[in-house]
C-alpha positions as CSV (number, residue, x, y, z in Angstrom):
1,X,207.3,83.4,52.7
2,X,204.8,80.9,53.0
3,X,201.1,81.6,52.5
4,X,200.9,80.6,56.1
5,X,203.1,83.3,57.2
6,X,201.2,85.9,55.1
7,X,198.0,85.0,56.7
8,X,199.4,85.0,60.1
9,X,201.3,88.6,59.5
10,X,197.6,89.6,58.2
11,X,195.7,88.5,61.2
12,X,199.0,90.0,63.6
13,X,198.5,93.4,61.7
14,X,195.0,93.6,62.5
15,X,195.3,92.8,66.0
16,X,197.5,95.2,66.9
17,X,195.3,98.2,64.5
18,X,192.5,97.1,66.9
19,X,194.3,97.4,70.1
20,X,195.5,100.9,68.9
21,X,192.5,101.6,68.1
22,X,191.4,100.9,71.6
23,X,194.2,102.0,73.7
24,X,194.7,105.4,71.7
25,X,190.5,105.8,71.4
26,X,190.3,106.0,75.1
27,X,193.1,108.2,75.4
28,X,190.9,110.5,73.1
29,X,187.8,110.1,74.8
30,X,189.3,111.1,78.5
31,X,191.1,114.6,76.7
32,X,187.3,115.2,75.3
33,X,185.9,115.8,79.1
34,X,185.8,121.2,80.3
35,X,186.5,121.9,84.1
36,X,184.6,122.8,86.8
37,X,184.3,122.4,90.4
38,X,181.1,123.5,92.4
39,X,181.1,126.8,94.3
40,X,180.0,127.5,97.5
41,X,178.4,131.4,97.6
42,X,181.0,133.7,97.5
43,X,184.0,131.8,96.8
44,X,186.2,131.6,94.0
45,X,186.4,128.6,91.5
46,X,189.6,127.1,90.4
47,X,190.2,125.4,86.9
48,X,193.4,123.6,88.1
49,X,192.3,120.1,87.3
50,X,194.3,117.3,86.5
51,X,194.3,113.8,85.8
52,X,196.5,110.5,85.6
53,X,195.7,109.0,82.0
54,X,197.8,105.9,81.3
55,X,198.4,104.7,78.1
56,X,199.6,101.2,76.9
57,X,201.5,100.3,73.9
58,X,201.8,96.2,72.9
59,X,204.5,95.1,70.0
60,X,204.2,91.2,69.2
61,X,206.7,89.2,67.4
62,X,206.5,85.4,65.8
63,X,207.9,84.7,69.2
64,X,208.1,87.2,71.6
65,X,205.2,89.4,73.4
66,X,206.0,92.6,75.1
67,X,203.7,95.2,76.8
68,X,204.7,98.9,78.1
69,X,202.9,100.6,79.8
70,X,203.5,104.7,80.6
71,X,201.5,107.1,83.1
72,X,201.0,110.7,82.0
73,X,199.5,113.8,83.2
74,X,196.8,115.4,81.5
75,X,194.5,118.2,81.9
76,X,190.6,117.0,81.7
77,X,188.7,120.1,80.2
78,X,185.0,118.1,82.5
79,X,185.0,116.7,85.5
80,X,182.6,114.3,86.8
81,X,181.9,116.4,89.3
82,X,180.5,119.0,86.5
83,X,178.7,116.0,84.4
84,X,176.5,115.4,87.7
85,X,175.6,119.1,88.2
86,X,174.9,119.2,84.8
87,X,172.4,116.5,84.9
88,X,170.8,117.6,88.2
89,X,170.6,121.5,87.3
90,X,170.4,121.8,83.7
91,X,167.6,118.8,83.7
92,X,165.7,120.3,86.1
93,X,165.6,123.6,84.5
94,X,167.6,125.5,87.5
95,X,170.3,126.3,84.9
96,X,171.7,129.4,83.3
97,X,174.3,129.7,80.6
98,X,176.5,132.6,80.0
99,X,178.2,132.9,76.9
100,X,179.3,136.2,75.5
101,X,178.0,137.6,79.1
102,X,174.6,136.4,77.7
103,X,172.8,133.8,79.7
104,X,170.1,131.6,78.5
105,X,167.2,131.6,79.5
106,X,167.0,135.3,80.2
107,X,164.5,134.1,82.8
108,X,163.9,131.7,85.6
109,X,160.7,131.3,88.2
110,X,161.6,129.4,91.3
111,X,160.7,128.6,94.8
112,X,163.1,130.5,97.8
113,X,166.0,129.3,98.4
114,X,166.4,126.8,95.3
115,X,169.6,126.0,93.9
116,X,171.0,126.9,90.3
117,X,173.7,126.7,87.8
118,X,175.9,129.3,86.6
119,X,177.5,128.1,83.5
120,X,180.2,130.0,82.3
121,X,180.8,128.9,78.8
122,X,183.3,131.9,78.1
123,X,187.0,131.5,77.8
124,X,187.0,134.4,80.1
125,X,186.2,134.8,83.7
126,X,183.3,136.0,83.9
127,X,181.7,138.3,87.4
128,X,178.2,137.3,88.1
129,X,176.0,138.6,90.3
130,X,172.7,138.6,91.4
131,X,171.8,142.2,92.3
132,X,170.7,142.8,96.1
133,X,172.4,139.7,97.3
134,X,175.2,136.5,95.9
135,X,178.5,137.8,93.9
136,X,180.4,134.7,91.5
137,X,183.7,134.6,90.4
138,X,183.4,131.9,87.8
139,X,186.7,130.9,85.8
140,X,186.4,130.1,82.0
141,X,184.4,127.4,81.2
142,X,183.5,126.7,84.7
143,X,180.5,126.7,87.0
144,X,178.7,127.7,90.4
145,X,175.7,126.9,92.5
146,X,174.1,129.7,93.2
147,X,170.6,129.9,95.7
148,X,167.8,132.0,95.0
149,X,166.9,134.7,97.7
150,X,164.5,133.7,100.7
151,X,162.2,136.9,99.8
152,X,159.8,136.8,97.0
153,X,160.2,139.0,94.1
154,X,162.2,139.2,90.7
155,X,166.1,139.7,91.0
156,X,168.1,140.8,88.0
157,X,171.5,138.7,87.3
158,X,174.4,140.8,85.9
159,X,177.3,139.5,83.5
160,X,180.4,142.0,84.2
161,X,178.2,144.8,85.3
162,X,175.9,144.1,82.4
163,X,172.3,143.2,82.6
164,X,171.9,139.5,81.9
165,X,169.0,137.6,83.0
166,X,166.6,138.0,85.6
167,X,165.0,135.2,88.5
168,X,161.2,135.5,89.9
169,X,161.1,134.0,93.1
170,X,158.1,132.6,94.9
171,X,157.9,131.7,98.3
């Protein structure tokens, strides 16, 4: 071989380690996003979410270039639907997690009839309920919107019957 040939091999080996890189990288990136659909009151959340991913492959010769490209199925452990509630709830600080049937903050002062997260960060589903009123069946590592009651005064939130956090509400 020529010390052309070498060179262009080198530079042709290094291409296609950066389009792996890329194509393979993404692939990694879209398997990296839990589920979770919002929940109106009283209904049950599903975790059945699925995605097309496709995936791309490119082999290159001295003199010929071919591309396949395949289509696959793949589960998508966050939606973008749970990224948004995230940011709205959570960043407001009308958010509670529950792992372990614990929920952090173990407290939250709101306004009547404001809306908050239930995070369910278990790999178990979970019961919640807010005593005197809502009831949440909230699949593992999912979500629901809960509302705060209409009538002033401090409501305790349960974990599978267990005490768990409580909400003062102001009207």
């Amino acid at each position: 071989m020529r010390t052309r040939d070498v060179i262009l091999l080198v530079i042709l080996v290094i291409l296609l380690v950066i389009v792996g890189y890329f194509v393979w990288g993404k692939k990694a990136e879209n398997n990296l996003q839990p589920a979770g659909k919002e929940q109106t009151l009283g209904t049950a959340v599903s975790t059945s979410s699925t995605e097309a991913v496709a995936s791309s492959t490119t082999s290159t010769s001295a003199t010929k270039k071919t591309t396949t490209k395949t289509t696959a199925k793949a589960p998508l452990s966050v939606t973008q639907k749970y990224l948004d509630a995230l940011k709205v709830y959570k960043n407001a600080g009308y958010y509670f997690q529950f792992l372990n049937c614990h929920a952090a903050p173990g407290s939250l002062t709101m306004k009547a009839g404001r809306k908050f997260m239930l995070d369910n960060k278990d790999n178990a589903v979970r019961s919640i309920k807010i005593v005197g009123g809502q009831s949440f069946r909230i699949s593992a590592y999912n979500y629901a919107i809960a509302t705060a009651p209409y009538k002033e005064g401090i409501y305790y939130i349960t974990c599978d019957g267990g005490g768990s956090a409580q909400i003062k509400v102001q009207l």
